[in-house]
N, C-alpha and C positions, 0 to 999 in steps of 0.2 A: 198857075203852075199845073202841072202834071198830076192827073188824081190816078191813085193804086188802087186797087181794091181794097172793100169796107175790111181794118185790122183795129178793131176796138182796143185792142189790150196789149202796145208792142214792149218789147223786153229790150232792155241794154244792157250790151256784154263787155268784157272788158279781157277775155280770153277766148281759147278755144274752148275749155272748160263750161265757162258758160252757154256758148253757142248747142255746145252737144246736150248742155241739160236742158237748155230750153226746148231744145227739139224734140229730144225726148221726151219731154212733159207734151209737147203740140203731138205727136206721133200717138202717145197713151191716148190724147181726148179725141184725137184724128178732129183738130182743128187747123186751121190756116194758122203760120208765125211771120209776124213783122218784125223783123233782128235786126236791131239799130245800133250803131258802135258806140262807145263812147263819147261824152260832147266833146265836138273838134279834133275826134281820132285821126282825120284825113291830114296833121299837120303833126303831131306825136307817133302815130302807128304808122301810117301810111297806106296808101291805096292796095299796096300789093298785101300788106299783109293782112287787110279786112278781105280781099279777094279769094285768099285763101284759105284762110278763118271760113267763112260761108262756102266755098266750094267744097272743105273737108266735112262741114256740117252737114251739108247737102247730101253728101258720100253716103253719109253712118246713118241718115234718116230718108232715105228716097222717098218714104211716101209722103212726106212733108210736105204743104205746099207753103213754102218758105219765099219769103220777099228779105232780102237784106238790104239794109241804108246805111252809107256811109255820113258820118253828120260833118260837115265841112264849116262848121261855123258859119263867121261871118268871111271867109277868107273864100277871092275869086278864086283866085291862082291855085287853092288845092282843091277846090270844086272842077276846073278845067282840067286837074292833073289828074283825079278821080277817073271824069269821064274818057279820058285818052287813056285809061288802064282798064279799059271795058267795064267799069263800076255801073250797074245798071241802075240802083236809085241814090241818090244823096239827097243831104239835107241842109241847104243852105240855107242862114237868116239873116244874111247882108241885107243890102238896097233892093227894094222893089225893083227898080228899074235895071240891075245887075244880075237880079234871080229871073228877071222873065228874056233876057239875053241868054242865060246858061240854060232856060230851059227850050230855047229854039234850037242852042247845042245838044242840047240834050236829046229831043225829040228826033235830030236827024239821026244819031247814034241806034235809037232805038232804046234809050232812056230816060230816066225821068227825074226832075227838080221839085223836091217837096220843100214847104218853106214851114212849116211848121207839123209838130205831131201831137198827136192826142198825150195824155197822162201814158208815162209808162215806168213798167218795173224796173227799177238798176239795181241788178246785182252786185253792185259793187259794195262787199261786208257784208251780205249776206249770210246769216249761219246754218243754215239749210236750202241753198239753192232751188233744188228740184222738188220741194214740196212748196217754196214760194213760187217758181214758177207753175206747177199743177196750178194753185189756189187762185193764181192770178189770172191764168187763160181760162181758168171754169170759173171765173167772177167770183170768186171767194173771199178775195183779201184785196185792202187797197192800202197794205205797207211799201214802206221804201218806195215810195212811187215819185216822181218827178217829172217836172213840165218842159 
């Protein structure tokens, strides 16, 4: 599939909230942020609303250099739907051979099919957000983390 650039430590949001503290935290270290939605947001939230979630995040942190991933499960149809909503990275874990079809769709778009991602942080219950997020993009902690 489609490789991003190296994001050792990406963070999962579950609002805007999240988004803007994560960014913030990446903004403070003037690191790179890889901002991944929730598992199978692209089929409960939907494409438009992860599009807009990162474009507003994007807004409030310019100097961010931010990659956002929508995680589309295993499901083609909201993987395809992603990508006809300009969604530039998603995360499908369906069939090999369905993830390297969506990522020739992909690749014509000018985006990309990642099939799996490294450990990352989910803010979901978090009681301090923006100090787990600092802690976790400067390698500090390795709570709340998920595969």
């Amino acid at each position: 599939m489609t490789a991003l650039p190296p994001h050792p430590r990406p963070i999962r949001i579950h609002s805007l909230t999240d988004a803007d503290t994560a960014c913030a935290a990446a903004a403070e270290l003037g690191v790179p942020l890889l901002l991944v939605s929730a598992p199978g947001a692209a089929a409960s939230a939907g494409a438009g609303w992860f599009r807009e979630v990162a474009a507003r995040a994007v807004a409030r942190h310019p100097s961010v250099a931010m990659t956002a991933v929508l995680d589309c499960a295993d499901r083609p149809g909201d993987a395809l739907a992603a990508l006809s909503a300009g969604i530039g990275a998603i995360l499908f874990t369906g069939r090999r051979d369905v993830a390297e079809r969506l990522a020739d769709i992909a690749a014509q778009r000018g985006a990309h099919v990642l099939t799996a991602l490294p450990d990352a942080l989910d803010l979901r219950g978090v009681r301090d957000p923006r100090r787990a997020c600092w802690d976790w993009l400067n390698g500090q902690d390795e709570g709340h983390v998920t595969e």
